[in-house]
Structure formats: structure tokens, C-alpha cells
N, C-alpha and C positions, 0 to 999 in steps of 0.2 A: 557428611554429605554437603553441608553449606560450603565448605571450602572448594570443594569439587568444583560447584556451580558455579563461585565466583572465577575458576580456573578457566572452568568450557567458555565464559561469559568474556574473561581478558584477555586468557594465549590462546586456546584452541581455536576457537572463530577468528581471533586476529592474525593467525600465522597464517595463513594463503589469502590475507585481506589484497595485496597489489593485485596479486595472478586474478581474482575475481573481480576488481576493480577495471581490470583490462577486455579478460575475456572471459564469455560464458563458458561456463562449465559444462563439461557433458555429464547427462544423470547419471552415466554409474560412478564418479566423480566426487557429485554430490551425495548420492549414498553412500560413498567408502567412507563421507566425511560425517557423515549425519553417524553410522554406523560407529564411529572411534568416538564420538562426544556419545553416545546411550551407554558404549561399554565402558568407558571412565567414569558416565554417572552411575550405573548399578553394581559394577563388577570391578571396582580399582583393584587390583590384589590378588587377583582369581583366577585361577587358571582356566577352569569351566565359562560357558554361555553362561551369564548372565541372569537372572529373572528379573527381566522390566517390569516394574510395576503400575506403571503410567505409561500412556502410549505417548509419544514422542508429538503428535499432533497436539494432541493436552499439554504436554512440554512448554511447546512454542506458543501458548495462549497469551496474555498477561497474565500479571499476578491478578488483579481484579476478577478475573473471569476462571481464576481455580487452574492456571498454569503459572510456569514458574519464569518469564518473559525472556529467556533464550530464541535468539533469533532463525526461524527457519532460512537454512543456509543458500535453498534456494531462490528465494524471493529476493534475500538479501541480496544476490548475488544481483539478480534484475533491476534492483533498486541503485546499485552501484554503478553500474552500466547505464541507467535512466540519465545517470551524470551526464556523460560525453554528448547524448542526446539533446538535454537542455544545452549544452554550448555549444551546440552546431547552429540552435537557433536562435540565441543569445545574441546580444549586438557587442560580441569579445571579439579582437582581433590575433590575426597572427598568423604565422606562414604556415601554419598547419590547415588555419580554417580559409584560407587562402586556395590551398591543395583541395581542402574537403569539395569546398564549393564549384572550383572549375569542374570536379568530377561529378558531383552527383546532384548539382543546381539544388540547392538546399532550401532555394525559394517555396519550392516545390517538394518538398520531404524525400526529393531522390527517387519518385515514383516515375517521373520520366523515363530512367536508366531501366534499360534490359538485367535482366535476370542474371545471364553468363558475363554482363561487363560488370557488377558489385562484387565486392570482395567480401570473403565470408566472413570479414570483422563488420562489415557495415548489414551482411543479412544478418548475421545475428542481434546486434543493435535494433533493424527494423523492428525483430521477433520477437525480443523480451519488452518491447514497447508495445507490440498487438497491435502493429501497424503491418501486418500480410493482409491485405486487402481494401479492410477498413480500417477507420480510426481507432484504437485501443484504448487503454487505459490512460497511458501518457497522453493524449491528445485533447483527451475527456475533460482532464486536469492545465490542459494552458489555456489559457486567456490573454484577450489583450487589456493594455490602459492605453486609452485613447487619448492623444494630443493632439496634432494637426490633423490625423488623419492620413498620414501619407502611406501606412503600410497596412495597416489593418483591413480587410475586405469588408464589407459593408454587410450582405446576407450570408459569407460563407462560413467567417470566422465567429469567435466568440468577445464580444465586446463590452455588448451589455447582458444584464442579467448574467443567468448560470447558460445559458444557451443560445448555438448560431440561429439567428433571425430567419433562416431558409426551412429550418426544424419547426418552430414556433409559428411560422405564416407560411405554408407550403403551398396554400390559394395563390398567398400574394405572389410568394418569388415567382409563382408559374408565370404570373403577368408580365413584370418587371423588366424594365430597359436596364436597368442597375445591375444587372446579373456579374460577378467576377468582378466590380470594380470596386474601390477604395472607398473608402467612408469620402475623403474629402472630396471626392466628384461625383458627391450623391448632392453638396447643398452651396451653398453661394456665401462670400463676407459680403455684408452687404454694412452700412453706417452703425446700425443697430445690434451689430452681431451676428451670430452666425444664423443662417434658414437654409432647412430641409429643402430641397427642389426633387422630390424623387417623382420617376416617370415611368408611365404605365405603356401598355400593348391597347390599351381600349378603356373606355368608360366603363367603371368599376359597376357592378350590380347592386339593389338596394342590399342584398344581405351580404353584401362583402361589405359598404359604408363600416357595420361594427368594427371588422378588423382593421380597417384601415385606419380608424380612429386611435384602435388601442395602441397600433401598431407605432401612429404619433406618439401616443402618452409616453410608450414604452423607450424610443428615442431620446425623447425629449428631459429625461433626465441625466442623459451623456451632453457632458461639458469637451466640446472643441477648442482646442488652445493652440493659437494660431504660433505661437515661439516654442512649442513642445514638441519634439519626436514620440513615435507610437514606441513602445514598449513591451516585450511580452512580460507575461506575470504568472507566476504557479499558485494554481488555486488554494492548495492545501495549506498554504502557509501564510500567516496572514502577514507577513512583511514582502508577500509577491514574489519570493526569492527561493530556487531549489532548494531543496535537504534532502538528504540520502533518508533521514527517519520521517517526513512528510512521503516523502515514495514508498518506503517501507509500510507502513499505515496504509496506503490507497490500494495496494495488492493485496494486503491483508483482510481488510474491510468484509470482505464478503463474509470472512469467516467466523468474524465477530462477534460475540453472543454477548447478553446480558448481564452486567457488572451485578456482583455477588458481595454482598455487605461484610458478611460475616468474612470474607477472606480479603474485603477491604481492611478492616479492620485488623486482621491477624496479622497483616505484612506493617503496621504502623504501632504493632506492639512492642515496646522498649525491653527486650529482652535478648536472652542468647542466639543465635542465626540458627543453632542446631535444636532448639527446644522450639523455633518457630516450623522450622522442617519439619518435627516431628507432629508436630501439630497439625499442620500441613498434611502429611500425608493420612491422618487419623481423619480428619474429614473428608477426604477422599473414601474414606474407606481400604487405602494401599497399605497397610500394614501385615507383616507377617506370621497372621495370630491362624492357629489352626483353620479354621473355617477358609478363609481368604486362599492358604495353601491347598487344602481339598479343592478349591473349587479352577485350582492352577495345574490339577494332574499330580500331585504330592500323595503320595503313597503315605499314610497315617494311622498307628494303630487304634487312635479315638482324636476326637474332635473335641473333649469335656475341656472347658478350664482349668488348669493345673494348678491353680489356687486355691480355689473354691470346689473342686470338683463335681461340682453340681450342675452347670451349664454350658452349654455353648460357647466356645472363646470368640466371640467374634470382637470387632472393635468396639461396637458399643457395648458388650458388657463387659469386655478388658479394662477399656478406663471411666466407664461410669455406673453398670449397673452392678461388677463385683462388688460383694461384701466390704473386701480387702481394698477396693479400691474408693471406696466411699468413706474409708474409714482412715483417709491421708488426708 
């Protein structure tokens, strides 16, 4: 079975790696393909359905969290595509993003453009980003690093901290003359460095003063750099730079549960791949011992231990409370 994994893990998921690379997959697609990696892992050799003994979402967990870190094919697929999206907004050149931009004004995430004028490789794009309506996930995760200030928005984007300034001070922006503009024609060079000059609709109230203050402090640890261009930056990654396995992680994330010691430690055991499988699937509890079958619709004419005949075959007295097995 270890050889399997390693198989689904290098050629199965890698062979329609371009075609998902390009376009999204339709779900019945991605089930045919989810579908061929479960039967190769239960059932190599067999002409019958299979008996899964993990569900496929267990599957896809990490190993840390008692799955076996087999990539859910659709996510992946989203994750791969997340690509062309970061270089749309990327400061990369070339005749392509040339073409993208006349069309679908990229300043803008293409939200200008009607419905019936995008082409259904760019709605699909929008949609595996959770960019149909509002911001998605993708959007969640970009940020900028601020230099001059020339491209970045001041209350719209995400600059400082983990969040845009209009989210965090919703009083303020309501006030605000600075609304839609650029960091750098929020403040002035003046001899000394750079200064804030933001402008208000009316004198602030005493209990706005708090925010206003914080909303300095908060600014005020963004360094303007008068010879540097703004840059965008991906949050998940601390070198600021896409990964297909940073996107994979952030769709993921939700699903995420609690790292599990004991199957930490199982996967960093110096042992055979197939004795760690086996191991594996015993704390699960997936093994093929009478009780487990019973309880899968297997027709059985007794459930005893056929060693000891004395009890129950279940996992735990197969390898640790039979007689016979206490006595290896």
C-alpha cells in the first residue's frame, strides 16, 4: 500500500497537472479523478468495488492530523489557477498581460467588464478566487509593501497591519476626504520626512479623538520610501512571493484540525513504509479484523478472535490485548 501512495502522490495527481494548471475542472471531472486514486488505493488488482476503509476526506488531511497528505484534487486545481491570477496583478510584463489588461482593466480585478463580454477562462478564474461579488479568499491573502506610495490605496487596500484601514476605522472613512486615493496623496515630503496630512468632512467628535489617535499610531509605523515602487506581496508566505503550496494551505485551512502527536511521531519512525501503513491504519482503527467487517455489512459466521478464541477480534485486542499477541 506505501507504494500505491507514493504512485497517486507522483504520476496520478501529476498527469492532468498542465490541463488543471490552465483550466478548471468540472466536478464530475474531478470525481472521475478522485474516484481512480481511492480505487488504486483500496482495490489495485480487483475486479470488485473496492472496500474504502478511510474516507477520502481523511485521505486528504496531513499526516499530522491522522491523514495520509494526498492532495485534494480540487482545491489543487484552484490553487494552480490562483497562479495566472497573481500575475495578472503582479508587476510582470508581456504581450499577454498587455492583451489581459486592455480587456479587462486589471486595475480594477476586471469587475468593470459585463458579464457576457468575459470569457469563460477569466469567469472561471474570478470563481476559483471567491471573487463573484466580494473579495474571496485570494484577496484576503494580498497585501501591499509600501514605497512611494504610488499604487497602493490608502483606506481601500491592505497595507498596514493584516487589514484594509476602511474595515478597521469604518467612523473614520465615513468621514474622510481621502476616500479611493493613494497612500502618497494622503501626506506631504516635507525637510524632515515624510507627514500624514489626512483630511476630514468636519471636526472630529470627542469620542472619535480615540480613533483618530490610534488610527496615527497605527500609520505611523509604515515607512514611505520616496525611490521605491509599491509592490504587492502574498501573505501566506513569508518571502511575499506566490506558491501553489501557500494557496493550497489557505483553502485548506478551514478544514484543519488539531495536530495529533502520536501520528506525529509515527510518520518520523525509521522504519519500513509498509509497517508504518500498517501502523497507521491500526490507530485508525481501519483494519480488517472481524468486528470492523461486521460493522461494514460482511456477512460473518462469528466475530471471536481466531487465535485465542476467546474474544472479540477487534483492533485493539488483535495487536495488543490477545494472549498470542502479548507474547511477541
Amino acid at each position: 500500500m506505501a507504494r500505491r501512495i507514493c504512485l497517486i502522490k507522483s504520476v496520478i495527481t501529476a498527469i492532468p497537472l498542465y490541463y488543471l494548471s490552465l483550466f478548471k475542472a468540472p466536478e464530475s471531472v474531478c470525481k472521475s479523478i478522485i474516484n481512480i486514486q481511492r480505487r488504486f488505493l483500496w482495490g489495485w488488482g480487483k475486479e470488485k468495488r473496492p472496500l474504502a476503509w478511510v474516507s477520502w476526506k481523511n485521505i486528504c488531511k496531513p499526516k499530522e492530523e491522522g491523514g495520509l497528505g494526498i492532495r485534494d484534487i480540487c482545491k489543487f486545481n484552484a490553487a494552480l489557477l490562483a497562479k495566472w491570477r497573481w500575475r495578472c496583478i503582479s508587476d510582470e510584463k508581456g504581450r499577454w498581460m498587455e492583451c489581459m489588461d486592455s480587456k479587462y482593466d486589471l486595475e480594477y480585478n476586471g469587475t468593470q467588464i459585463l458579464l457576457k463580454l468575459q470569457s469563460w477562462w477569466w469567469r472561471d478564474l474570478r470563481k476559483v478566487c471567491g471573487e463573484e461579488g466580494t473579495d474571496g479568499w485570494f484577496q484576503e491573502e494580498v497585501g501591499w509593501r509600501v514605497g512611494s506610495g504610488d499604487k497602493a490605496r490608502f483606506w481601500e487596500d491592505v497595507w498596514v497591519d493584516n487589514a484594509n484601514l476602511k474595515s478597521l476605522f469604518p467612523r473614520l472613512y465615513s468621514l474622510s476626504l481621502n476616500q479611493g486615493q493613494k497612500v502618497e496623496e494622503v501626506g506631504v515630503w516635507e525637510d524632515l520626512g515624510w507627514r500624514w496630512n489626512l483630511r476630514w468632512r468636519r471636526v472630529r467628535f470627542e469620542w472619535e479623538i480615540p480613533l483618530e489617535n490610534t488610527l496615527g499610531l497605527l500609520i505611523s509605523r509604515a515607512y514611505v520610501k520616496r525611490d521605491r515602487k509599491d509592490a504587492r506581496v502574498w501573505k501566506s508566505d513569508e518571502s511575499g512571493s506566490f506558491t501553489v503550496r501557500s494557496a493550497y494551505e489557505c483553502l485548506v485551512k478551514a478544514d484543519r484540525g488539531p495536530q495529533i502527536a502520536a501520528f506525529k511521531y509515527l510518520w518520523k519512525t525509521k522504519t519500513f513504509p509498509n509497517v508504518v501503513i500498517t501502523a497507521w491504519r491500526v490507530m485508525l482503527g481501519r483494519v480488517p479484523t472481524r468486528e470492523c467487517l461486521r460493522k461494514r455489512g460482511v456477512m460473518l459466521d462469528s466475530v471471536v478472535c481466531v487465535m485465542c478464541q476467546s474474544e472479540e477480534e477487534s483492533c485493539q485486542h488483535l495487536f495488543l490485548d490477545c494472549k498470542h499477541a502479548r507474547s511477541v
